[in-house]
C-alpha positions in Angstrom: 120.0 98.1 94.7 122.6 99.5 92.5 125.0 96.6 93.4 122.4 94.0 93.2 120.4 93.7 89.6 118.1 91.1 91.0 117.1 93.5 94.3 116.8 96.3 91.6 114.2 94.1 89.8 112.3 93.0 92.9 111.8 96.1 93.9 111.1 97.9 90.6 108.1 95.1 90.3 106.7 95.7 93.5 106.5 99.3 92.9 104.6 98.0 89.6 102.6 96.8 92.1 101.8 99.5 94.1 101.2 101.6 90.9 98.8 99.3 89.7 97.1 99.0 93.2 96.8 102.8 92.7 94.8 102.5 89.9 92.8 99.3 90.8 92.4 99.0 94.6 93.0 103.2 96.0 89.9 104.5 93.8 87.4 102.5 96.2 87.9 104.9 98.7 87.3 108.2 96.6 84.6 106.2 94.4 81.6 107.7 96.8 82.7 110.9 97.1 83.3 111.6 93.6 80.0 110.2 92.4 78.4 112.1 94.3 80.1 115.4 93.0 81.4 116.0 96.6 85.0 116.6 95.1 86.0 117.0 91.6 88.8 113.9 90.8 92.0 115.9 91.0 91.2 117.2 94.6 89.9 113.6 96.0 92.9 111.9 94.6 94.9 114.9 96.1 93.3 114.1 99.7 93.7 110.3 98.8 97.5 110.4 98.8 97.6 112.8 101.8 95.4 110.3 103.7 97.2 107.2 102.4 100.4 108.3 103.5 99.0 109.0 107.0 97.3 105.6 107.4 100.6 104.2 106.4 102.6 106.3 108.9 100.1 106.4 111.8 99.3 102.4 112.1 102.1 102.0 111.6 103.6 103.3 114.5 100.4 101.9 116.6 100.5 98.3 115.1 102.9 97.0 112.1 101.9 93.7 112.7 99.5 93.5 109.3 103.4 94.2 107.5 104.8 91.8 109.9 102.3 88.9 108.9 103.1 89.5 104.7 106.6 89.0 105.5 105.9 85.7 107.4 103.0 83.9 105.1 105.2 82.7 103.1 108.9 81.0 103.3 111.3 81.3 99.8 114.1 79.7 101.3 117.8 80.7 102.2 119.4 80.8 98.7 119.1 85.1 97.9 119.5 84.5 94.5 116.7 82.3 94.0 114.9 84.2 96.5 114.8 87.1 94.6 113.8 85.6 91.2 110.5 83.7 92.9 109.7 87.3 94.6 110.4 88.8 90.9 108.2 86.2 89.4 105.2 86.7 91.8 105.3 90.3 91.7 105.0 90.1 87.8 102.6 87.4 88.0 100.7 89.4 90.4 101.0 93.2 87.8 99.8 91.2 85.0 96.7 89.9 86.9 95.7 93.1 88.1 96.3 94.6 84.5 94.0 92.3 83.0 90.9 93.1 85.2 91.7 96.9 85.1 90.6 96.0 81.5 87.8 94.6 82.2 87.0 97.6 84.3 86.3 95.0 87.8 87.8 96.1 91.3 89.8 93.4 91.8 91.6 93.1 95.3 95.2 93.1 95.1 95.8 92.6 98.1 94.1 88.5 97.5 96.2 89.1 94.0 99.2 89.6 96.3 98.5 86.6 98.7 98.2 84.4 95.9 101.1 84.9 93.5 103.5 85.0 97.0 102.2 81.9 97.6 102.1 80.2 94.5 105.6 81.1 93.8 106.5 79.6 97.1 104.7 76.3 95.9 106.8 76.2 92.8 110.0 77.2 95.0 110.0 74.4 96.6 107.9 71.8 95.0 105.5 71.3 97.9 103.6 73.3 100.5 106.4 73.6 103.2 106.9 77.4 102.0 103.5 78.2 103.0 103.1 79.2 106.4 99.6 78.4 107.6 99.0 79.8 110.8 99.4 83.0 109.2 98.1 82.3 105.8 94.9 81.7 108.0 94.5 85.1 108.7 93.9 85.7 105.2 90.7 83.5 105.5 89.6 84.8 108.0 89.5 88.5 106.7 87.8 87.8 103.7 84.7 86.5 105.7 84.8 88.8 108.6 85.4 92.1 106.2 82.5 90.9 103.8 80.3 90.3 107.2 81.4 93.6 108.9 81.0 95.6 105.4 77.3 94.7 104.4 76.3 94.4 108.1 77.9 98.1 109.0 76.2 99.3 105.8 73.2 98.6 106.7 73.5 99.6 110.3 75.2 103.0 109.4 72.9 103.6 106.6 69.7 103.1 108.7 70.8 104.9 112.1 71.3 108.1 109.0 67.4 107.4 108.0 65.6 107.5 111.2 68.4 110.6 112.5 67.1 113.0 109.8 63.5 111.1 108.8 62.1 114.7 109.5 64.6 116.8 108.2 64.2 119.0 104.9 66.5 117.1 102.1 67.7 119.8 100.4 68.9 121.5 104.0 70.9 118.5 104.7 72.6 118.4 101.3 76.0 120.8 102.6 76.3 118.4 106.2 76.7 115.5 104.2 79.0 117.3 101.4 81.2 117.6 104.4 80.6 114.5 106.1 81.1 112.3 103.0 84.0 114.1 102.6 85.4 113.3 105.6 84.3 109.9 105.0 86.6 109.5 102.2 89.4 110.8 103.8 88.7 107.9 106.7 88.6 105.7 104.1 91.9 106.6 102.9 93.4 106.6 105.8 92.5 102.9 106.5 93.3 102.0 102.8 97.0 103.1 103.8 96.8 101.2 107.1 95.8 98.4 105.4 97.6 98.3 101.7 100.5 100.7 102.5 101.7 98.2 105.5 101.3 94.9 103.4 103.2 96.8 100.2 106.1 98.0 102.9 106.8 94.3 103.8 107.1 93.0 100.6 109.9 95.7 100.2 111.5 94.8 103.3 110.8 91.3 102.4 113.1 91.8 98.9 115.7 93.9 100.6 116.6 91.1 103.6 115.8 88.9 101.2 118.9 89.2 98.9 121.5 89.3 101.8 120.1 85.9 102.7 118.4 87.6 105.6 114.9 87.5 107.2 113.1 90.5 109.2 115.0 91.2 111.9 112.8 91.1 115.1 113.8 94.5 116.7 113.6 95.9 113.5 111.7 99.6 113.6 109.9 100.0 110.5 108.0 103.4 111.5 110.8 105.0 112.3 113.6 103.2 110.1 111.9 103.5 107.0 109.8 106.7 106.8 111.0 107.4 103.1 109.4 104.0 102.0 106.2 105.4 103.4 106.5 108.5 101.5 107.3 106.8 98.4 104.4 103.7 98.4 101.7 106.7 99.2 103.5 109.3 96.1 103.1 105.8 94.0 100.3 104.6 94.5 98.3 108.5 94.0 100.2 108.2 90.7 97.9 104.8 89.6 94.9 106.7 90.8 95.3 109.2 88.6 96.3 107.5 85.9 93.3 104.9 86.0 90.7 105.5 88.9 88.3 107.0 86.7 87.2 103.6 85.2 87.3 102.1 89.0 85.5 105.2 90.5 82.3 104.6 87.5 82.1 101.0 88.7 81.7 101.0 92.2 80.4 104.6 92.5 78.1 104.0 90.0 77.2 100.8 88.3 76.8 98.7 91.0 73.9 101.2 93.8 72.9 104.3 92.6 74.1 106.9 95.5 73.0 109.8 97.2 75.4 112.0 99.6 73.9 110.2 103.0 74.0 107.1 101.4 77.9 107.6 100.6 78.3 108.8 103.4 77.3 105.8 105.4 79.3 103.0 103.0 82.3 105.0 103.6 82.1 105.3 107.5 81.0 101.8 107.5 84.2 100.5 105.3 86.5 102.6 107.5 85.1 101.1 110.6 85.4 97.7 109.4 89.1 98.1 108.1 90.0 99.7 111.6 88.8 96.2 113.5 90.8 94.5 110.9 93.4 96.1 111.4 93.5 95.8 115.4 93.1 92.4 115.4 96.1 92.1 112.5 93.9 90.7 109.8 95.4 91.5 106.2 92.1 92.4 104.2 90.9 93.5 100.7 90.0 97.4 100.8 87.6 96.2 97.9 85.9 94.1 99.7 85.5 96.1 102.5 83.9 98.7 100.1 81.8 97.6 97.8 80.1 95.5 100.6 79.2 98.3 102.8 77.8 99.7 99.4 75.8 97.1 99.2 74.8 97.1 102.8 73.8 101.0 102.2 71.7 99.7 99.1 69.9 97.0 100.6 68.6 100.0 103.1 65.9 101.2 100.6 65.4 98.1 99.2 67.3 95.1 97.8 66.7 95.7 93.9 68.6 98.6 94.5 71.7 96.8 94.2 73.2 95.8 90.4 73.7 92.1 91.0 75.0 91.9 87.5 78.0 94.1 89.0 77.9 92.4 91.8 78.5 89.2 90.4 81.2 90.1 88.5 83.2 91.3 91.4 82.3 88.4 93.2 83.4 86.4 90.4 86.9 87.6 90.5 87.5 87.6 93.9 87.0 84.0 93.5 89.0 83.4 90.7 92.0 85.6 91.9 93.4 83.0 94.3 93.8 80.0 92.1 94.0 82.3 89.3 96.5 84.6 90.2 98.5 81.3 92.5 99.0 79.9 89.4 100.5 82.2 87.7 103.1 83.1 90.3 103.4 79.4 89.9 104.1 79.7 86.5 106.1 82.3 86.4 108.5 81.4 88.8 108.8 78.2 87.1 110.1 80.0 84.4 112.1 82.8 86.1 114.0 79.9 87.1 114.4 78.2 84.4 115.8 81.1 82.4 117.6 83.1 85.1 119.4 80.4 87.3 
């Protein structure tokens, strides 16, 4: 990187990335379990990182084929140079975004924020869709309805098998089990949040690094074992954004959007988990957020469908839709005028 400004720039942005997926995307999987003051903040971010980094390193090793399919969604030709500055431009494009609904205090999914400024600054690369590969962008498509289905659906499964388990149970005896067990359910979310994130961070890396020797991913190429310290450093990253601005993520889908118990978060955190973990076998990049705040809605709809803020609801909804063309067109726009100032 130190010979090469333009790598140096790439992958300074996509560690602005990371950072800001720290504080935007990683707080969804802590949100539960600190709302329900099962862990103070400090310590559940703590476990967060820990977690992240194993999800990272463990699928990984298992299957690194939701990295593998980042790297091939989208083409920017053979020219390193350029290359690098429509990579540059679409990681900016893609910070910025994220930035602006951190504002707003809205979970948006960078990982969709990701998709779409890659691929709008492959548009813009080329001037037509050619850099856009489709059978993988598919994929995407795919994920978004299956993790939505699997979220809510799990939720409400999860949540109900809980109810009629302990319908005769004294509440206040089951309070320290489901301490514990929420706990763990955090840390399961974690885990997959690395699996999921961590992997689709890594290849954009790799991605910049090949990249600007005019290279693409080697085919043999062992990223688990090759490239350990990249693990390390996404996870130490991206628990740096959570603690610098989870708290405003952690109110909004811990709080505003169902009001919890410790069974209830509980159940939307084994129920995201489990739906990441399918994703994630069958290679499907996904959105943590969406994976989440489903299977809290799911766990909502349990006791009875008012429960749920559809005012928050529609909000996240809301930008989930707008992300792709929103955040496309800026990495559009952006790379447009990368180019036009840096070649």
């Amino acid at each position: 990187m130190t010979a090469n400004p333009l790598l140096f720039v790439a992958v300074a942005l996509t560690f602005g990335v990371i950072l800001v997926n720290g504080w935007t995307d990683a707080p969804n999987a802590i949100a539960t379990c600190v709302v329900t003051r099962c862990m103070p903040p400090k310590a559940a971010i703590l476990m967060a990182a820990v977690f992240n980094f194993l999800g990272v390193f463990l699928m990984t090793i298992i299957n690194a084929t939701v990295a593998e399919t980042i790297t091939k969604m989208v083409d920017f030709g053979t020219d390193p140079d350029k290359a690098i500055i429509a990579l540059s431009a679409a990681l900016f494009a893609i910070v910025l975004w994220a930035v602006l609904a951190w504002v707003f205090g809205i979970p948006t999914s960078e990982s969709h924020a990701l998709i779409a400024g890659l691929t709008g600054s492959a548009i813009a690369l080329h001037g037509s869709f050619d850099g856009v590969n489709g059978s993988e962008w598919v994929k995407v498509v795919y994920g978004i309805f299956i993790s939505v289905i699997l979220g809510f659906g799990l939720g409400w499964i999860v949540c109900k098998l809980v109810t009629k388990i302990f319908y005769l149970a004294n509440r206040p005896k089951t309070e320290p089990f489901f301490k514990g067990a929420q706990i763990a359910g955090a840390a399961s979310m974690a885990f997959m949040h690395g699996a999921q994130d961590g992997q689709k961070f890594m290849g954009v890396v790799l991605l910049c690094v090949y990249m600007s020797q005019g290279q693409g991913l080697p085919k043999d190429i062992d990223i688990a074992n090759d490239y350990l310290w990249l693990m390390i450093l996404c996870s130490v990253v991206m628990a740096a954004g959570t603690a610098l601005g989870g708290k405003k993520i952690i109110k909004s889908v811990g709080m505003d959007m169902v009001k919890l118990e410790k069974y209830q978060g509980f159940s939307a955190d084994i129920a995201a988990a489990l739906s990441l973990l399918i994703c994630s076998v069958f290679s499907l990049p996904v959105s943590t957020t969406h994976a989440k705040t489903t299977s809290i809605m799911g766990v909502g709809a349990v006791k009875r469908v008012s429960a749920i803020n559809f005012g928050v609801v529609k909000e996240m909804v809301l930008t989930w839709v707008l992300t792709f063309p929103g955040c496309g067109l800026v990495g559009f726009l952006m790379t447009k005028l990368f180019m036009f100032i840096f070649t």
